[in-house]
KOLLUM-766800 format. One record per residue (C-alpha): x, y, z; residue number from 1. Coordinates in nm, 2 decimals. Layout:
// KOLLUM-766800
<atom><c1>X</c1><c2>Y</c2><c3>Z</c3><drendo>NUM</drendo></atom>
...
***
This chain:
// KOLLUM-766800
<atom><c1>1.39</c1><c2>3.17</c2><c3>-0.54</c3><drendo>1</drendo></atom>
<atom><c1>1.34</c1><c2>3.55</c2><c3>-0.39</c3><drendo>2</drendo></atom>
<atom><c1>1.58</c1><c2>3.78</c2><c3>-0.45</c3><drendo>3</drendo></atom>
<atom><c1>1.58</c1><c2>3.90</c2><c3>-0.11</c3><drendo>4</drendo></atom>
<atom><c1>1.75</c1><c2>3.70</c2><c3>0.18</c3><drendo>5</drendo></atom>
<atom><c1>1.50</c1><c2>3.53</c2><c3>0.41</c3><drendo>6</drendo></atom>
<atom><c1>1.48</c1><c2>3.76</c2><c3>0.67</c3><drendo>7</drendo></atom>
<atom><c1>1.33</c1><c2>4.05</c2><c3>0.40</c3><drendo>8</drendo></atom>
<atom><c1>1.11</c1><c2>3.83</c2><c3>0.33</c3><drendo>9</drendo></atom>
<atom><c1>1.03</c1><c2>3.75</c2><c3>0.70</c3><drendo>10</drendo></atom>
<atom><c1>0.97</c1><c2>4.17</c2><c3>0.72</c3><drendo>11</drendo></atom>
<atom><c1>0.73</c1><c2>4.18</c2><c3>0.45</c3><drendo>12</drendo></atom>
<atom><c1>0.54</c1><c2>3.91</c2><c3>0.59</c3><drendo>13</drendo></atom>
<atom><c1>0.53</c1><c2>4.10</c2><c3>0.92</c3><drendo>14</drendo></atom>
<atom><c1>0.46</c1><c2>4.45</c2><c3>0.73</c3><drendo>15</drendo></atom>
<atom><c1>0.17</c1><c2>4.34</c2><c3>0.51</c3><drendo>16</drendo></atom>
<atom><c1>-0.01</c1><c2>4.20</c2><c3>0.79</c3><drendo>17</drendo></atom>
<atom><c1>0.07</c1><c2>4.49</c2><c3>1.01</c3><drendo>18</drendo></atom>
<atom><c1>-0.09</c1><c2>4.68</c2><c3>0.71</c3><drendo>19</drendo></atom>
<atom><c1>-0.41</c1><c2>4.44</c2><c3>0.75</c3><drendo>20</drendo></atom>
<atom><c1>-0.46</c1><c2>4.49</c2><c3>1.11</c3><drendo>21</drendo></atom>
<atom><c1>-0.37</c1><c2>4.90</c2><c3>1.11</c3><drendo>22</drendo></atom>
<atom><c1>-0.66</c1><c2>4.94</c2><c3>0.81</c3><drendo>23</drendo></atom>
<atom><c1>-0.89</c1><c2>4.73</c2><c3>1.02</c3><drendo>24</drendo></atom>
<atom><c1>-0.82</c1><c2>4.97</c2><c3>1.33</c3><drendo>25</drendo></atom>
<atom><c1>-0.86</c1><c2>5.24</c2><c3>1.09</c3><drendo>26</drendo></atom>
<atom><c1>-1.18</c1><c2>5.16</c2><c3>1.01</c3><drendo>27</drendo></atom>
<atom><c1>-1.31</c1><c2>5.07</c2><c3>1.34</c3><drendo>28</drendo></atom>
<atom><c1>-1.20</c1><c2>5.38</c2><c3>1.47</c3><drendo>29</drendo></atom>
<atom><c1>-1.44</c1><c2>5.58</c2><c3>1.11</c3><drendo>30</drendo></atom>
<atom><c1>-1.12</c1><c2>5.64</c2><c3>0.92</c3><drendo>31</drendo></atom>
<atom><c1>-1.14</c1><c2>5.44</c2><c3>0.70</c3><drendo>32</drendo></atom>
<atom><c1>-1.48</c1><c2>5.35</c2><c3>0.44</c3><drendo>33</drendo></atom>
<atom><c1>-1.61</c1><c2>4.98</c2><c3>0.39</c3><drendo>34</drendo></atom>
<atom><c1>-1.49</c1><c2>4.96</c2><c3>0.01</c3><drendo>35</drendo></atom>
<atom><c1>-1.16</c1><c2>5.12</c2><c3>0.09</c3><drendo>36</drendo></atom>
<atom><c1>-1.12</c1><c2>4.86</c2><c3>0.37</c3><drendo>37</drendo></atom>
<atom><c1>-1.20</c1><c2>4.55</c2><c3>0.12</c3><drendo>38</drendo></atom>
<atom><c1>-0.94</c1><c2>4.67</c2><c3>-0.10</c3><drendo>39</drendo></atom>
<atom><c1>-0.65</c1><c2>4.74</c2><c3>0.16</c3><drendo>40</drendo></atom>
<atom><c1>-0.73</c1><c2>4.40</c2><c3>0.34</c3><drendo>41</drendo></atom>
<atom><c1>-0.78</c1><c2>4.23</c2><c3>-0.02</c3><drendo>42</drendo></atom>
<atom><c1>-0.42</c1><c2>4.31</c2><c3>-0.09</c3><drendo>43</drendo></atom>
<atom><c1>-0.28</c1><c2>4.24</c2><c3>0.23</c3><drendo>44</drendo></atom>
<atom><c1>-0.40</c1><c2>3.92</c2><c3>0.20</c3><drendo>45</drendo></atom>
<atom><c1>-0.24</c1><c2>3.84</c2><c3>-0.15</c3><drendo>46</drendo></atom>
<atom><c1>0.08</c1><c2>3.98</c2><c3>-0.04</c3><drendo>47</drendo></atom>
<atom><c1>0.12</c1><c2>3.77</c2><c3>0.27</c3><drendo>48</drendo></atom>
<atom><c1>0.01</c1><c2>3.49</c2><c3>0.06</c3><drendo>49</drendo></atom>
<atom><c1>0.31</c1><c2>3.56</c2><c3>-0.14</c3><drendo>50</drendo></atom>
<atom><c1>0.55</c1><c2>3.63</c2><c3>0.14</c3><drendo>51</drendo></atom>
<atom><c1>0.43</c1><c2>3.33</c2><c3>0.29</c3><drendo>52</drendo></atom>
<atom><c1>0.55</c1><c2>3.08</c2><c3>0.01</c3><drendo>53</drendo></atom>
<atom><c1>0.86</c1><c2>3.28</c2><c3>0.00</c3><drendo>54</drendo></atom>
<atom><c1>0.97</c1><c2>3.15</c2><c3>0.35</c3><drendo>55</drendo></atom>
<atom><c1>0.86</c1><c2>2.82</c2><c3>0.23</c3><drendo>56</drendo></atom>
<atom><c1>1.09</c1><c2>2.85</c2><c3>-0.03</c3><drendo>57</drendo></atom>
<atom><c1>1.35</c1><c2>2.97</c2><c3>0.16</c3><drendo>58</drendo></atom>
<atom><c1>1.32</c1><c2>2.66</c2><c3>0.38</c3><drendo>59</drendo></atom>
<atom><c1>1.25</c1><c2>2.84</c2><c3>0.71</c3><drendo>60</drendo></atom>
<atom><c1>0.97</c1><c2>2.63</c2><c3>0.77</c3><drendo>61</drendo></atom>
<atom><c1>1.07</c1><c2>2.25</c2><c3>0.84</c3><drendo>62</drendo></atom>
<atom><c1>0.89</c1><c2>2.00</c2><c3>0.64</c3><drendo>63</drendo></atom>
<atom><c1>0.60</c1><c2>1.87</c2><c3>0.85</c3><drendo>64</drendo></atom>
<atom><c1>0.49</c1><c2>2.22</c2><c3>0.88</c3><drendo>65</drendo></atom>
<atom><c1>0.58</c1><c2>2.32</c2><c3>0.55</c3><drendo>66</drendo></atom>
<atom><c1>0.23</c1><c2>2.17</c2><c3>0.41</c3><drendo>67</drendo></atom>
<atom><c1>0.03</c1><c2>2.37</c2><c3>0.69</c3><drendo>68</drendo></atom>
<atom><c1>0.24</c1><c2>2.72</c2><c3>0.58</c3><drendo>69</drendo></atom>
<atom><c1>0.15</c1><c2>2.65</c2><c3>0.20</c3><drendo>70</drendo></atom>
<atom><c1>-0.20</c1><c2>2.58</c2><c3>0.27</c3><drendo>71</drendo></atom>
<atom><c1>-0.22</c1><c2>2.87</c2><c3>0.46</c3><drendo>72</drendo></atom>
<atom><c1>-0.10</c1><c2>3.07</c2><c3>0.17</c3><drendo>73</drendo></atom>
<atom><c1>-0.33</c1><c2>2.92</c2><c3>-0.02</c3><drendo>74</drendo></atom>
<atom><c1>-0.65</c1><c2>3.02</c2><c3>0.20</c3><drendo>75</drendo></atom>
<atom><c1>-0.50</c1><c2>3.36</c2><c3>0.22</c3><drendo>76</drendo></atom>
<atom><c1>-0.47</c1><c2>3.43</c2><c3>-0.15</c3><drendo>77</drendo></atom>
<atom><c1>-0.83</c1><c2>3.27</c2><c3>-0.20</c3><drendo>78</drendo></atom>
<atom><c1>-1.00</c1><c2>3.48</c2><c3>0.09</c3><drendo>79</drendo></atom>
<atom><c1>-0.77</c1><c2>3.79</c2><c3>-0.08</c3><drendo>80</drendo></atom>
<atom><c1>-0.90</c1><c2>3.76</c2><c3>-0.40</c3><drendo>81</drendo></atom>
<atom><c1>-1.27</c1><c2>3.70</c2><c3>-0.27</c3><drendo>82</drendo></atom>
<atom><c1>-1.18</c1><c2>4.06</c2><c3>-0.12</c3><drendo>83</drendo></atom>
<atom><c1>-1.03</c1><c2>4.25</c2><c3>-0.39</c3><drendo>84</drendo></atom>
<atom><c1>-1.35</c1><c2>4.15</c2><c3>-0.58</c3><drendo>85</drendo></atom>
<atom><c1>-1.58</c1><c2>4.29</c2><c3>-0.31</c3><drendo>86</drendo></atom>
<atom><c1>-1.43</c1><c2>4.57</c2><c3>-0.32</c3><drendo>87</drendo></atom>
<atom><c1>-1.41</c1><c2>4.64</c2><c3>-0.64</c3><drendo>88</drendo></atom>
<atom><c1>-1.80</c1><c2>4.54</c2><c3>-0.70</c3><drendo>89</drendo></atom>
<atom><c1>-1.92</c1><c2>4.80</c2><c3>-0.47</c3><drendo>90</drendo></atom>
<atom><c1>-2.04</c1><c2>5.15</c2><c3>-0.56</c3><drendo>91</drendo></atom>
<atom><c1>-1.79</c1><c2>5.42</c2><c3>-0.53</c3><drendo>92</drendo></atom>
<atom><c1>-1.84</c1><c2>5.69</c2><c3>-0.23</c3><drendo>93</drendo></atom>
<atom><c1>-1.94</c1><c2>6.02</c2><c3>-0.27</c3><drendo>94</drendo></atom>
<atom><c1>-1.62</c1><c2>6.24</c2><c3>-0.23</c3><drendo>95</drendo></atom>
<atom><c1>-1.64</c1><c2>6.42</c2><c3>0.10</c3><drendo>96</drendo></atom>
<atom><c1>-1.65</c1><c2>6.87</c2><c3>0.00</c3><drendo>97</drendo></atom>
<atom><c1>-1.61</c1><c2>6.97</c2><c3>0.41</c3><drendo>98</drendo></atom>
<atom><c1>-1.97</c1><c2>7.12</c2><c3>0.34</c3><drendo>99</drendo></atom>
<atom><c1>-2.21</c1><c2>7.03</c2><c3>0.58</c3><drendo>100</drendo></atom>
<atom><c1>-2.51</c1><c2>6.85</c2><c3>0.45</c3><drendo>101</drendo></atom>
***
């Protein structure tokens, strides 16, 4: 059981994939690098796995749909990890000096 009352857990949900979606904008937009965009997104995704199975604990979801929410969490953490370990794999980049090339 979470420590927090349902609707924190609700707000997390909401924030970590907010998180998700403003590091993809981020890097659409050439703010963000590839690796560093894994890593954000790889967390996200394990996070909102988590918070996930915290509303399903919570018993905000109803039964039937209980199984979809926990297999979702599931495919989240699994797509998560696969991304954290992208990320990690791939060579560091070069730390931009504001020199021009």
């Amino acid at each position: 059981m979470s420590a927090f009352p349902a609707s924190v857990d609700a707000a997390l949900l909401v924030a970590w994939l907010a998180i998700l979606v403003a590091g993809v904008v981020r890097y659409r937009r050439g703010g963000l690098s590839y690796r560093k965009l894994l890593l954000v997104g790889g967390a996200s995704c394990t996070w909102a796995a988590y918070s996930l199975l915290q509303l399903t604990e919570a018993r905000l979801v109803t039964d039937p749909l209980e199984y979809v929410v926990e297999g979702a969490a599931v495919l989240l953490l699994v797509v998560g990890l696969y991304t954290l370990y992208r990320g990690w794999r791939l060579p560091e980049e070069p730390e931009a000096t504001g020199e021009p090339g």
